[in-house]
C-alpha positions as CSV (number, residue, x, y, z in Angstrom):
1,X,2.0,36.0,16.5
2,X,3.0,35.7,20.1
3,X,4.7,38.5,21.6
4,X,5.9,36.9,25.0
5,X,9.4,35.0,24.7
6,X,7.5,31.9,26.3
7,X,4.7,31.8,24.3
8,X,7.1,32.1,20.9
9,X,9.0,28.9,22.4
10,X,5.9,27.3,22.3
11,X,4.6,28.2,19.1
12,X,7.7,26.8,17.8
13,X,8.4,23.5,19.8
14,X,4.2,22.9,18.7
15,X,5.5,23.1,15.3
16,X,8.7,21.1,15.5
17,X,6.4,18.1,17.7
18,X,3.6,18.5,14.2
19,X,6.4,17.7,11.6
20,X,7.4,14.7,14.0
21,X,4.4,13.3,14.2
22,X,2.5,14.1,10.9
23,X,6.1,12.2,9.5
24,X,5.3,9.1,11.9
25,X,1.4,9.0,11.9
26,X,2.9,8.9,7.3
27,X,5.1,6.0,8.2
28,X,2.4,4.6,10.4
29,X,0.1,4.6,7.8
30,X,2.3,2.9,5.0
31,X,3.2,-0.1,7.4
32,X,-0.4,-1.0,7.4
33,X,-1.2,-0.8,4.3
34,X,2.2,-2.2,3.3
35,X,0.8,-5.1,5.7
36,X,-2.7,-4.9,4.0
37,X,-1.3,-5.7,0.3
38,X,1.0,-8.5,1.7
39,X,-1.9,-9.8,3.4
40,X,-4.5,-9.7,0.1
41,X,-1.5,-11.0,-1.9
42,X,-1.4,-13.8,-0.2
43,X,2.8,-13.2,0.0
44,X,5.1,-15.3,2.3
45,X,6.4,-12.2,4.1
46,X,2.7,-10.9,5.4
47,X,3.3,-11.9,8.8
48,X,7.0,-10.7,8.4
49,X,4.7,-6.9,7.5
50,X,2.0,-7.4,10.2
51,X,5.2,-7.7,12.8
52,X,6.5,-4.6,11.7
53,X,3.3,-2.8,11.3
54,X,2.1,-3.6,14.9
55,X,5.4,-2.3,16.0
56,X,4.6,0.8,14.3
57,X,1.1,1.1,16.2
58,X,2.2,-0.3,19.4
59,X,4.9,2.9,18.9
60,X,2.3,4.9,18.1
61,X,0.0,4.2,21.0
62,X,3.1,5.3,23.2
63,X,3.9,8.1,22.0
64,X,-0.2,9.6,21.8
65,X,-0.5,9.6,18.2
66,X,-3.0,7.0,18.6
67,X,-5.6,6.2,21.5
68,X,-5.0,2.5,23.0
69,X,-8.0,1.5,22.1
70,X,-7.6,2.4,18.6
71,X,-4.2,0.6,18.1
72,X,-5.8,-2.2,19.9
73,X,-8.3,-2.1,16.9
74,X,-6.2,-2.1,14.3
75,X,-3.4,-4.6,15.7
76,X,-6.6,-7.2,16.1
77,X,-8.1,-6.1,12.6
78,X,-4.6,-7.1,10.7
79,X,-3.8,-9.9,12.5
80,X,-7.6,-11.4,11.9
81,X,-7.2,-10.6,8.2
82,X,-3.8,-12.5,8.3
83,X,-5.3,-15.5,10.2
84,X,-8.3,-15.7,7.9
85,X,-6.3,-15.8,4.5
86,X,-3.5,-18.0,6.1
């Protein structure tokens, strides 16, 4: 444990930033594949779920949780997937 007031702050602000983002990388994670089973069940509101799951990853990419080039990658591997079974 930290023994300099500065160093606690930051022990506890890295904490409160892990919870944030392990709770959006969750709901980052359940768009897609909320976006995947929509896609392989050929339902009418897939591209309603790939809209809202690019959202997600286009957040994402803002915020850091994800590299640009790895939203870019996923946002071009859904919509390819929707195109392809449309």
């Amino acid at each position: 444990m930290p023994n300099i007031k500065s160093a606690k702050k930051r022990v506890a602000i890295s904490e409160a930033n892990y919870e944030r983002n392990k709770a959006y990388r969750s709901a980052l994670k359940t768009a897609i594949k909320k976006a995947d089973a929509a896609i392989d069940a050929k339902a009418p509101e897939a591209a309603e779920a790939v809209k809202v799951a690019v959202v997600k990853i286009d957040k994402a990419a803002n915020k850091g949780l994800l590299h640009k080039n790895n939203a870019a990658r996923k946002k071009s591997a859904l919509v390819t997937k929707l195109n392809a079974k449309a």
